[in-house]
Structures are given as structure tokens and as C-alpha cells.
C-alpha positions as CSV (number, residue, x, y, z in Angstrom):
1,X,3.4,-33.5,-1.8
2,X,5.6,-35.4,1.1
3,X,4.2,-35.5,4.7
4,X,6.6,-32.6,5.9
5,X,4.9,-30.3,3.3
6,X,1.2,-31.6,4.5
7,X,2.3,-31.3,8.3
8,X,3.5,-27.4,7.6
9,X,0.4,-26.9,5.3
10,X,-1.9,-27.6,8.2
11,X,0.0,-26.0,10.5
12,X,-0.2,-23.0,8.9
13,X,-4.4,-23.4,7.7
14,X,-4.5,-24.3,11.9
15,X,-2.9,-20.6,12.4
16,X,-4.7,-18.8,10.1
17,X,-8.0,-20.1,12.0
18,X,-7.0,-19.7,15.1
19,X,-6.1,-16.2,14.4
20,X,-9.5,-15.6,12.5
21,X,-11.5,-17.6,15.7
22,X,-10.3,-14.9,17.8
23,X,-10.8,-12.1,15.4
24,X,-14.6,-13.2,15.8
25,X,-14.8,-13.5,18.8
26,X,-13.4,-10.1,19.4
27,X,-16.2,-8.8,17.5
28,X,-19.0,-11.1,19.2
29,X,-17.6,-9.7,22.8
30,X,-17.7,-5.7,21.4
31,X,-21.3,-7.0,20.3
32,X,-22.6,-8.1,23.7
33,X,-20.9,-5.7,25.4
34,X,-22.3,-1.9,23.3
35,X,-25.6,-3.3,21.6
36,X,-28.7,-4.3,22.7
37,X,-28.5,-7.8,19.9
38,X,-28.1,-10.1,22.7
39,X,-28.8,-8.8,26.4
40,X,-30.8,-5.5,26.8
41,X,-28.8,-2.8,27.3
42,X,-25.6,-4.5,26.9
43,X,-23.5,-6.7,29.0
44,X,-20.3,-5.5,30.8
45,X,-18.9,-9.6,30.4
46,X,-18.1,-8.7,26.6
47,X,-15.5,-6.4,27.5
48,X,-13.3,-8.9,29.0
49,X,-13.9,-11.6,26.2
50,X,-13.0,-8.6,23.0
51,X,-9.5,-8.2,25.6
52,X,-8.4,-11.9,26.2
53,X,-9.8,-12.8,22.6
54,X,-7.4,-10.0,20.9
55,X,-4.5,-11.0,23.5
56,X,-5.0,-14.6,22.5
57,X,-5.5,-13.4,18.1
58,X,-1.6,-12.2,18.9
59,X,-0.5,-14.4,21.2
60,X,-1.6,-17.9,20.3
61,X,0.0,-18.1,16.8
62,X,3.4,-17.5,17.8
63,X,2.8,-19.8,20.7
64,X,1.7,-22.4,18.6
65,X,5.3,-21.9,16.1
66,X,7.3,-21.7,19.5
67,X,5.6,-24.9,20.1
68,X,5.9,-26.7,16.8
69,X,9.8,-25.4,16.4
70,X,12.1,-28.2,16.3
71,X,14.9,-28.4,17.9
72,X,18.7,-27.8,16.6
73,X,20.4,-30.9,15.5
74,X,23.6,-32.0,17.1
């Protein structure tokens, strides 16, 4: 493989876990906020992590290709 194809292949694993970090953590914020699993009776803080982790599961990875874009030669 040349370096262009290992610099897009890691870009793209990099997205991928990025995307699935947030999916997690969307899922550990519905957690604390409706069970009792890690704060008795819930916690009213989880709500706001599931929002700006599922914003940022959307958002981040086409950041990220706006980001990593190159520019158009002359």
C-alpha cells in the first residue's frame, strides 16, 4: 500500500470510532439518566450527555472530512 492509501485508511478506522465512541456514550448517558445502575433513582446530567453525544455521532465525522478535504489545485 502507498502512504496516501494508509493516511485514508486511518482516517476512515478514526471515523468509524469516533462515530461508535459517541454511540456509546449515548447509551451510557440514557443509562444514568432512566436506571438506577449508577446513581439511585437516576441522574437528570445523562440527559444532556445522550443529546450532545448524538449531536457530536452526526456531527463530528463530517467535521472531521470537511477538515481533512484538500484543497482544489490551481
Amino acid at each position: 500500500m502507498t502512504q496516501q492509501d494508509d493516511i485514508w485508511r486511518n482516517r476512515f478506522i478514526f471515523m468509524n470510532l469516533v462515530r461508535i465512541g459517541a454511540t456509546a456514550l449515548v447509551f451510557f448517558g440514557l443509562l444514568l439518566w432512566q436506571s438506577d445502575a449508577i446513581v439511585e433513582g437516576g441522574s437528570i446530567i445523562g440527559l444532556p450527555i445522550a443529546l450532545a453525544a448524538m449531536v457530536a455521532s452526526f456531527a463530528a465525522p463530517k467535521w472531521l472530512s470537511r477538515r481533512w478535504r484538500t484543497p482544489p489545485g490551481p
